[in-house]
C-alpha positions as CSV (number, residue, x, y, z in Angstrom):
1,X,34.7,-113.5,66.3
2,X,34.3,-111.8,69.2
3,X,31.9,-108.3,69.1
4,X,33.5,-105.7,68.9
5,X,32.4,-102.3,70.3
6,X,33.6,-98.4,68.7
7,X,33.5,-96.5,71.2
8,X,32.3,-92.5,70.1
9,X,34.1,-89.9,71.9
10,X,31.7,-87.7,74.1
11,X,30.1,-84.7,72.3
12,X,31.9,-82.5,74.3
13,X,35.0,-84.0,73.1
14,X,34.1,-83.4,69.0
15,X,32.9,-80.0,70.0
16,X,36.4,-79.4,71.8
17,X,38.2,-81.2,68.5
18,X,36.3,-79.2,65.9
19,X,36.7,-75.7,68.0
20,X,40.5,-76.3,68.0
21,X,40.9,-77.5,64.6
22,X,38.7,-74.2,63.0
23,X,40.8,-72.0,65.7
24,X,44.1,-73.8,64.1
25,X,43.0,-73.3,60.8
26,X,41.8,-69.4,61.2
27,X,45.4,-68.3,63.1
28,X,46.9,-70.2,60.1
29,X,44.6,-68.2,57.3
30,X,45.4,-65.3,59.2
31,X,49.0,-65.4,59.4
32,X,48.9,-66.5,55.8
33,X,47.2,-62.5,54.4
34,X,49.7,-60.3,56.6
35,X,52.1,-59.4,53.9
36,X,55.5,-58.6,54.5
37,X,57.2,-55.1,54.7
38,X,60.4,-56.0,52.2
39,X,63.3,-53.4,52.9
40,X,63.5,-50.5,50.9
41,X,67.4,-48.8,49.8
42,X,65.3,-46.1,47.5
43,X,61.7,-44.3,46.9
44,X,60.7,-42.8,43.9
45,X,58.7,-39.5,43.9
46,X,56.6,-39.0,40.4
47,X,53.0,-38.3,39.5
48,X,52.1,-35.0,38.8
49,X,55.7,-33.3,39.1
50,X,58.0,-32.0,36.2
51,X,60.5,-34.3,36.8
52,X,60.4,-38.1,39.2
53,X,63.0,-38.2,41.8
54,X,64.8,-41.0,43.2
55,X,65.8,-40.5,47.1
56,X,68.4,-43.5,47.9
57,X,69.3,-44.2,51.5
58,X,73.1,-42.5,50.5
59,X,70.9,-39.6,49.4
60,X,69.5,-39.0,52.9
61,X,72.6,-39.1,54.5
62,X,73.3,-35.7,52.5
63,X,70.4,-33.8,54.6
64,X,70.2,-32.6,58.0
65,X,69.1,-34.9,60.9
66,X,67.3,-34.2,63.4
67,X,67.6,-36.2,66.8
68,X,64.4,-37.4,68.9
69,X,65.0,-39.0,72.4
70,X,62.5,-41.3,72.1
71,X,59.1,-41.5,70.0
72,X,56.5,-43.8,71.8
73,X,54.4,-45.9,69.1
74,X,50.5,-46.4,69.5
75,X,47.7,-48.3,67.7
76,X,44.4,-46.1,66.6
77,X,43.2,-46.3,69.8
78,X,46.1,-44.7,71.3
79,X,47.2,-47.9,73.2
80,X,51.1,-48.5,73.7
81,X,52.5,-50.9,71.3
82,X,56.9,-49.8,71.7
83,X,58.8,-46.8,71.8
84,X,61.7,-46.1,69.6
85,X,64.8,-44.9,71.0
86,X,67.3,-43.0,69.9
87,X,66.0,-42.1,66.5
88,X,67.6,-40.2,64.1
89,X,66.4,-38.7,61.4
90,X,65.2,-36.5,58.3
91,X,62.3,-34.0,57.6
92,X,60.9,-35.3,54.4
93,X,60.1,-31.7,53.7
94,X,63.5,-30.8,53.2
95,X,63.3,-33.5,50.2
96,X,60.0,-32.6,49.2
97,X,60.9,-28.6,48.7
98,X,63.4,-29.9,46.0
99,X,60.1,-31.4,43.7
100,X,58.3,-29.2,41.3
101,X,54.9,-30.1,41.0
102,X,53.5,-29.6,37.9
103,X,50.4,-27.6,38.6
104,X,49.3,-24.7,36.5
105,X,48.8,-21.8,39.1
106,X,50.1,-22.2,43.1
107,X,46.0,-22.0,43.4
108,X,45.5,-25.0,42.1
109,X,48.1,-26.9,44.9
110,X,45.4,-27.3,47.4
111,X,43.7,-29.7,45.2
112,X,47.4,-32.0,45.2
113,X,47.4,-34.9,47.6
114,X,50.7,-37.4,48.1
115,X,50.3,-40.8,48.3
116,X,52.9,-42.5,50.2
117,X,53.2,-46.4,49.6
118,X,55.2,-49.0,51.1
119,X,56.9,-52.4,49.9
120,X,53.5,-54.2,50.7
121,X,51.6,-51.6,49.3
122,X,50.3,-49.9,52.8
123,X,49.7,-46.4,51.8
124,X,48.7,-42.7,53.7
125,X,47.7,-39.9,52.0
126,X,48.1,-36.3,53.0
127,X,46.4,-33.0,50.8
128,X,49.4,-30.7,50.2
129,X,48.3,-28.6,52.6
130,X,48.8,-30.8,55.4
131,X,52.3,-31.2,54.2
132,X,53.3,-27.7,53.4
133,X,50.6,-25.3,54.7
134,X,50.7,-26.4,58.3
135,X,52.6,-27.1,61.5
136,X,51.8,-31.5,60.4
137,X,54.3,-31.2,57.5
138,X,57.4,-30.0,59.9
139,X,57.0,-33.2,61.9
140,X,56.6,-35.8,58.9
141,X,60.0,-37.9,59.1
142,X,62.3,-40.6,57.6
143,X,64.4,-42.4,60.0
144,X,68.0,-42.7,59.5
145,X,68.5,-44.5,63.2
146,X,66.7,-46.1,65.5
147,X,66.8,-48.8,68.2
148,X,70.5,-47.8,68.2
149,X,70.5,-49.3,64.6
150,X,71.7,-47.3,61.7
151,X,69.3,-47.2,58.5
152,X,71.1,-49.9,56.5
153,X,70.9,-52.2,60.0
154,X,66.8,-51.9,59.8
155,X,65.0,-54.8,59.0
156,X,62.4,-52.2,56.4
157,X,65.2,-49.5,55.7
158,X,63.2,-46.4,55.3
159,X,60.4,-45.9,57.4
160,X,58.3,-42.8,58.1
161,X,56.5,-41.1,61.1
162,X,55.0,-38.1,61.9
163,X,56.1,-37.4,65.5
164,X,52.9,-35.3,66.5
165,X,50.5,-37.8,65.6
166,X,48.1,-39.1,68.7
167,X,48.2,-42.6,67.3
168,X,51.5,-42.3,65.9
169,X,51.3,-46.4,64.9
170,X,48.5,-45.2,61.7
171,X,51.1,-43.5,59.7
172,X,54.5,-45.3,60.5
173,X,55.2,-46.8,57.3
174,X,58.1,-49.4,56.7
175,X,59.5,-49.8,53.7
176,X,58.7,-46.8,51.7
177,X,59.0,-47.6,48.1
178,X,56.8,-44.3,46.4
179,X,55.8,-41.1,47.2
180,X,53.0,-40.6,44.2
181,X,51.7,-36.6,43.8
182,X,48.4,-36.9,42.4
183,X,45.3,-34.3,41.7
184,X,42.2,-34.7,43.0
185,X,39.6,-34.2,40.0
């Protein structure tokens, strides 16, 4: 038999095999934890009001819309990401008025917050007051159109923004599912 020789790859080679593998293996892990936004045709608002609401997609075709040319979206650190075009859509005021909340004195509302939660459980939080005590809560949307897509054409249905936001990206939320009243203790 003749001697045979195994040849080892240089160690700059393993290094280069190993760093591509763990980089494989992290975008994989990675990809594998982002959840996805599943559409929404409804929300339910309940918690700490007399009586839960359900707002369906045919429900917010009742309100009045309100048309924005186009509505640039940022990340937290206020760097362009896409801009919506087109966009129609409703002040979630006007739906919010029609909740009672079941406080015991309308001194007591400034200790209310809303939780707003979507399909895969991304959720923002505003005190009441930031909703209905200042200029934030008039700019607080749900988009009926967007992209030149109609609501029931959107990949996540209803989605929220608040138009005067710096990093308007931090509370878009797809696929709103519930709006949850709570009281802070």
């Amino acid at each position: 038999m003749a001697n045979l020789k195994i040849k080892t790859p240089p160690k700059n080679t393993v290094f280069v095999r190993y760093f591509f593998l763990s980089f494989c293996l992290l975008i994989m892990c990675g990809a594998s934890a982002q959840k996805k936004i599943l559409p929404t045709n409804s929300f339910l608002i309940e918690g700490a009001v007399k009586k839960p609401i359900k707002v369906s997609i045919k429900d917010l075709a009742t309100y009045p819309e309100v048309y924005i040319d186009s509505m640039p979206i940022t990340n937290h650190l206020r760097q362009w990401r896409h801009t919506l075009l087109n966009v129609k859509c409703v002040s979630l005021k006007s739906i919010l008025d029609k909740v009672i909340i079941d406080a015991p004195s309308p001194k007591d509302l400034s200790r209310y917050y809303l939780e707003f939660i979507a399909s895969d459980n991304y959720t923002i939080v505003f005190s009441w007051n930031e909703v209905f005590n200042s200029p934030t809560g008039k700019h607080i949307f749900l988009l009926t159109e967007k992209d030149a897509r109609k609501i029931n054409e959107q990949s996540d249905r209803i989605s929220m923004i608040v138009s005067t936001d710096f990093a308007t990206g931090r509370r878009y939320l797809k696929g709103l599912k519930y709006i949850i009243i709570k009281k802070a203790d």
